[in-house]
C-alpha positions as CSV (number, residue, x, y, z in Angstrom):
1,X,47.6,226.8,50.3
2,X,44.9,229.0,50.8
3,X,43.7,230.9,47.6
4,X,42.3,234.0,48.1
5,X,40.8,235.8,44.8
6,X,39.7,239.8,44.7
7,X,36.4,239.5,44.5
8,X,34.9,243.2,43.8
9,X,36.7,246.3,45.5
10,X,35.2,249.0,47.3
11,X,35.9,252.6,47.5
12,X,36.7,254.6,50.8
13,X,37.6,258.2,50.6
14,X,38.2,260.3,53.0
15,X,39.8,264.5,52.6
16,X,42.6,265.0,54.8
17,X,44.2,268.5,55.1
18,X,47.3,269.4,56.6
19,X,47.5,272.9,58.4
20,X,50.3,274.7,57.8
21,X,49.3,277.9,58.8
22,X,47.6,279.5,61.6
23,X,44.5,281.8,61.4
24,X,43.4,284.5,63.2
25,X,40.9,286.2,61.6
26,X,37.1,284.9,61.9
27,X,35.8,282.0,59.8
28,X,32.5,283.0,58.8
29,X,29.8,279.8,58.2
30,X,30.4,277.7,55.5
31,X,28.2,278.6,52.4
32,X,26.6,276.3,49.9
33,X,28.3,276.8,46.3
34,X,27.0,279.0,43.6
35,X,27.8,277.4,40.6
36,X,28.3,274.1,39.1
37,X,31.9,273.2,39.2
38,X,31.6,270.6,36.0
39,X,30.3,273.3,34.1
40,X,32.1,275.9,34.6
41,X,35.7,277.2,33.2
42,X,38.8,276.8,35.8
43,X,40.1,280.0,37.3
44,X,43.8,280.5,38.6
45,X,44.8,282.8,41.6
46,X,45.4,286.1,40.7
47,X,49.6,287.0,41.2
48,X,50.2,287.4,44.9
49,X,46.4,285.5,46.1
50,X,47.2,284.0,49.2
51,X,46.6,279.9,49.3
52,X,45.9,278.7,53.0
53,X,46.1,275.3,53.9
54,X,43.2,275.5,56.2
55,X,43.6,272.5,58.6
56,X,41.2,269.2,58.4
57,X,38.8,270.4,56.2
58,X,37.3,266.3,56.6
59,X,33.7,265.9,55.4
60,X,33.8,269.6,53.5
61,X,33.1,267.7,50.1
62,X,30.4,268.5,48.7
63,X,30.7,265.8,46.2
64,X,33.3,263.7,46.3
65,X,33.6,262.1,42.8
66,X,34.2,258.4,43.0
67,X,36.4,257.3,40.7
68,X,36.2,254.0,38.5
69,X,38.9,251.4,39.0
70,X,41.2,251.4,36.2
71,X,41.3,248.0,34.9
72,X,44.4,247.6,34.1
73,X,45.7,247.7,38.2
74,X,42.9,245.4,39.0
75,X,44.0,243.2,36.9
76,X,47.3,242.8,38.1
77,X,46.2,243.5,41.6
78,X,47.1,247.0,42.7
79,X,45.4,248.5,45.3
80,X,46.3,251.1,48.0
81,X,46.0,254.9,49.4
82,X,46.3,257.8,46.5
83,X,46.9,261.2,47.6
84,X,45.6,263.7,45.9
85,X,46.5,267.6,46.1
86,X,44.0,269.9,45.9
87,X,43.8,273.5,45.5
88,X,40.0,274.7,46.0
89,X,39.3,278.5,44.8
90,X,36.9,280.5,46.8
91,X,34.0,278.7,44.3
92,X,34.7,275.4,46.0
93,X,35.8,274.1,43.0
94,X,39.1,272.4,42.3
95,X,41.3,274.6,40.2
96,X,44.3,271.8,40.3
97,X,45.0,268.6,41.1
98,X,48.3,266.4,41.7
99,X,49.2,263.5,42.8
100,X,51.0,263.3,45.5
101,X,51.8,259.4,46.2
102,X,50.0,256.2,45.5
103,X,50.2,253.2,42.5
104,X,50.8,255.1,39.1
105,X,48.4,252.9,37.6
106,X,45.8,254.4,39.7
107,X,47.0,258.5,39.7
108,X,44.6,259.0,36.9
109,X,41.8,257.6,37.9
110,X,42.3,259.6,40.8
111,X,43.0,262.9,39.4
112,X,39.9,262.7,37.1
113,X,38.2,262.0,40.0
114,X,39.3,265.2,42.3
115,X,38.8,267.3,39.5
116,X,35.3,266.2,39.5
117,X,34.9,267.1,43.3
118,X,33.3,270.0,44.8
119,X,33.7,271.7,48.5
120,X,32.0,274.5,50.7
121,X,33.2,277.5,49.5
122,X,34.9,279.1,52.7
123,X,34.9,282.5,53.9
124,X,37.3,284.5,56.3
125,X,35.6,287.7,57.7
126,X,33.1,287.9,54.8
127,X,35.8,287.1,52.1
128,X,35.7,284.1,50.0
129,X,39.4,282.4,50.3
130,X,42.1,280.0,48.4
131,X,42.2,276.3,49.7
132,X,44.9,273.8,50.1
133,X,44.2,270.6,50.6
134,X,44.4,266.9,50.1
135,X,42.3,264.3,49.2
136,X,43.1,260.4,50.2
137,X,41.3,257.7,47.6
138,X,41.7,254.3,49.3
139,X,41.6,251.4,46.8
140,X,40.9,248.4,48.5
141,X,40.2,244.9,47.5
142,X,37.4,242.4,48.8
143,X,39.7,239.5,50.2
144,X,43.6,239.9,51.2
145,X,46.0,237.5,50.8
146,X,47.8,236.3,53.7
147,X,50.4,238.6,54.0
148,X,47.9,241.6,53.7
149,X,45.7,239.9,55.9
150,X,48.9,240.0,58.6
151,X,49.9,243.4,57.7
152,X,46.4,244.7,58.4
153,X,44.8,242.1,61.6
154,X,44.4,244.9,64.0
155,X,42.4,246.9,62.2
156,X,38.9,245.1,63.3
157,X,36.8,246.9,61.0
158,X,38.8,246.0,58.4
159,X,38.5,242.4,59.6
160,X,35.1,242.6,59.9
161,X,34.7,243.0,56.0
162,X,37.5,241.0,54.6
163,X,38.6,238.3,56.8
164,X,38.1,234.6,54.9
165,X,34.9,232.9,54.7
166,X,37.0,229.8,54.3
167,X,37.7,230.0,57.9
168,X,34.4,230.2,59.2
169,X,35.1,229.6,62.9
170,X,37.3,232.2,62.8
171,X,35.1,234.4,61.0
172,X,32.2,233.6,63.4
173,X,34.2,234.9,66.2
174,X,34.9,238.4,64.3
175,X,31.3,238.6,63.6
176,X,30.3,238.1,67.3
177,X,31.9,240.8,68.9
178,X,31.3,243.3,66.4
179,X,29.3,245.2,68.8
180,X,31.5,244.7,71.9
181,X,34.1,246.7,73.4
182,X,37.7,247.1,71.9
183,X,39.1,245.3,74.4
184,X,37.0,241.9,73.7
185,X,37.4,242.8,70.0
186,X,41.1,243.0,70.6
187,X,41.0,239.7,72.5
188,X,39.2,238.1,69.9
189,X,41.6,239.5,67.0
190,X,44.4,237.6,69.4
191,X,43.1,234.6,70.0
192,X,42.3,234.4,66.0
193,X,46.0,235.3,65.4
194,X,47.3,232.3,68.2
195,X,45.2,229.9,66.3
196,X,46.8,230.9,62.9
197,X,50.5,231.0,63.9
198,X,51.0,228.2,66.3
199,X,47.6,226.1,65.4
200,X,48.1,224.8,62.1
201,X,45.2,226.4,61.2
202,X,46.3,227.7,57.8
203,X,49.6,225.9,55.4
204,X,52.9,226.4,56.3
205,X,53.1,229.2,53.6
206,X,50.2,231.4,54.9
207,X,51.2,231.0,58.1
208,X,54.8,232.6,57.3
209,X,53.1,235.5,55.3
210,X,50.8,236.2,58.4
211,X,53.9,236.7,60.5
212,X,55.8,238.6,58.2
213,X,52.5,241.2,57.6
214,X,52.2,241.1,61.2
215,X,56.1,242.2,61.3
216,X,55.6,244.5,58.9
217,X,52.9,246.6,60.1
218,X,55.0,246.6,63.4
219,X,58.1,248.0,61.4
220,X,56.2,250.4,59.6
221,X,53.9,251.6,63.0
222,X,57.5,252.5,64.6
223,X,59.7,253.0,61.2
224,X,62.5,251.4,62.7
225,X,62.7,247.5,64.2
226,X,65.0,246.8,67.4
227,X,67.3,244.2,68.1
228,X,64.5,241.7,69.3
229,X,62.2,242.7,66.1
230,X,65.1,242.1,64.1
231,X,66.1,238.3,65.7
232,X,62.4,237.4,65.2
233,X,62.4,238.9,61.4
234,X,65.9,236.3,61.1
235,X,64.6,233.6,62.8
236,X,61.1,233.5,60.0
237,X,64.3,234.3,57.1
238,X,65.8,231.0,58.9
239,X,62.4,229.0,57.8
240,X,61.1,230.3,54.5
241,X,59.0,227.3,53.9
242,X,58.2,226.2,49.8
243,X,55.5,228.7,47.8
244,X,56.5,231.7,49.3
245,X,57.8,234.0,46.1
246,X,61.3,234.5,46.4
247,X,61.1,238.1,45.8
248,X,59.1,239.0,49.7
249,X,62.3,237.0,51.1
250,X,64.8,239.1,49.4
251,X,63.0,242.0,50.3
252,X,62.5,240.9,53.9
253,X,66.6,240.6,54.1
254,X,67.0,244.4,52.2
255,X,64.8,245.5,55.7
256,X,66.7,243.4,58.2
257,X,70.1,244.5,56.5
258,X,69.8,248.3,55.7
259,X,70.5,251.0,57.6
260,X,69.7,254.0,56.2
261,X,66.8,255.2,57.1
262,X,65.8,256.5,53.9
263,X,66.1,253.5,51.7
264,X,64.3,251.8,54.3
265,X,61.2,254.2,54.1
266,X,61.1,253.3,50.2
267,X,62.1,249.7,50.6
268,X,58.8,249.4,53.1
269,X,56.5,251.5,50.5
270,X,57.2,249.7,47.7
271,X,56.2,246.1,49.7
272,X,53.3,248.3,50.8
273,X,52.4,249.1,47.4
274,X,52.7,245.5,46.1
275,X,51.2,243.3,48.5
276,X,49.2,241.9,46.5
277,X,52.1,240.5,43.9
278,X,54.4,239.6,47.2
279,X,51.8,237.7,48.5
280,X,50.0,235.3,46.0
């Protein structure tokens, strides 16, 4: 069995923000902000202030507050995506924060941290406006188990920085095309995967995690699984090999069983969310 161990975790943020609603009027250049958001008091809308979610708004942070990991998840290995929502007054300061999804053991971590944030202070036609917004904390680990490591293989970048170092031919291989095209990085990412499922690269027990992340992501990436998804899901159910905890197999038959489509969406979430438990 391979053991993999989190070794340190790193922070990626990024601000996403949804549009929900057109504008016509100008937008005028984005100004620096006037004050210092940690020092000042926290001002609501006045009654009737229009909020506008103002589209992708990515890279408008001024400051984006990184937030500490909260030991507690680490400790019992939570990581993932947090969503925060934002509402930015005409400042660029965060009036409020909530969260919107992600691990409850890291929402405060995560609030703290938005609160902290600052933006561009935007203007429409010379006017200083209300934002909506939201802002993504990703939480990820150093190393994956093998089930994350499935769940995640095409993402090459990702790869890149977390694939084993106890496989280093593998590893090599990731690290040599790094600069190539997507289609020899995609080539390589296959060939590593061939070598793991039908190699005997890895134990019997990492190899049937690998498949089942891999069948995951698939699941996920189209939110439904067809009838040949679905045979190959039953045929790894059919050969659950020893190690594996027996709480990713039940879940695994909860997804090849259900059918409604919104039990399925939090079944899949909630294996999303504890990957690291389902795995190890």
């Amino acid at each position: 069995m391979l053991a993999l161990k989190i070794l340190t975790t790193l922070f990626a943020f990024s601000i996403l923000f949804a549009a929900s609603h057109s504008i016509s009027a100008q937008v005028d250049s984005v100004k620096k902000p006037s004050v210092d958001c940690s020092t000042i008091e926290v001002v609501e809308p006045p009654k009737g202030t229009t909020i506008i979610s103002f589209g992708v708004l990515n890279g408008r942070a001024l400051h984006l507050e990184k937030p500490a990991f909260p030991a507690a998840a680490l400790a019992v290995g939570v990581r993932g995506d947090v969503q925060v929502s934002i509402r930015i007054d005409p400042r660029g300061c965060v009036s409020e924060a909530n969260v919107v999804s992600g691990h409850p053991l890291l929402a405060s971590a995560s609030l703290n941290a938005a609160r902290k944030s600052s933006f561009e202070p935007i203007t429409i036609s010379g006017n200083p406006i209300w934002v909506y917004g939201v802002i993504v904390y990703k939480y990820l680990p150093k190393e994956m188990n093998w089930l994350e490591l499935g769940y995640h293989f095409n993402n090459f970048e990702m790869m890149l920085e977390l694939f084993p170092t106890t496989l280093p031919n593998q590893r090599i291989l990731i690290e040599n095309v790094s600069s190539a095209s997507l289609e020899e990085k995609q080539q390589a990412l296959d060939s590593i995967s061939s070598g793991i499922i039908g190699q005997g690269v890895v134990d019997a027990k990492s190899r049937w995690l690998f498949m089942f992340g891999i069948w995951l992501k698939e699941f996920d990436r189209h939110q439904s699984a067809d009838e040949k998804s679905k045979r190959r899901l039953s045929q790894m159910l059919d050969s659950v090999p020893d190690g594996v905890n027996p709480d990713v197999t039940r879940k695994a038959r909860l997804l090849h069983s259900q059918t409604d489509q919104e039990e399925l969406q939090k079944l899949l979430q909630m294996i999303k969310t504890n990957m690291f438990a389902l795995g190890n």
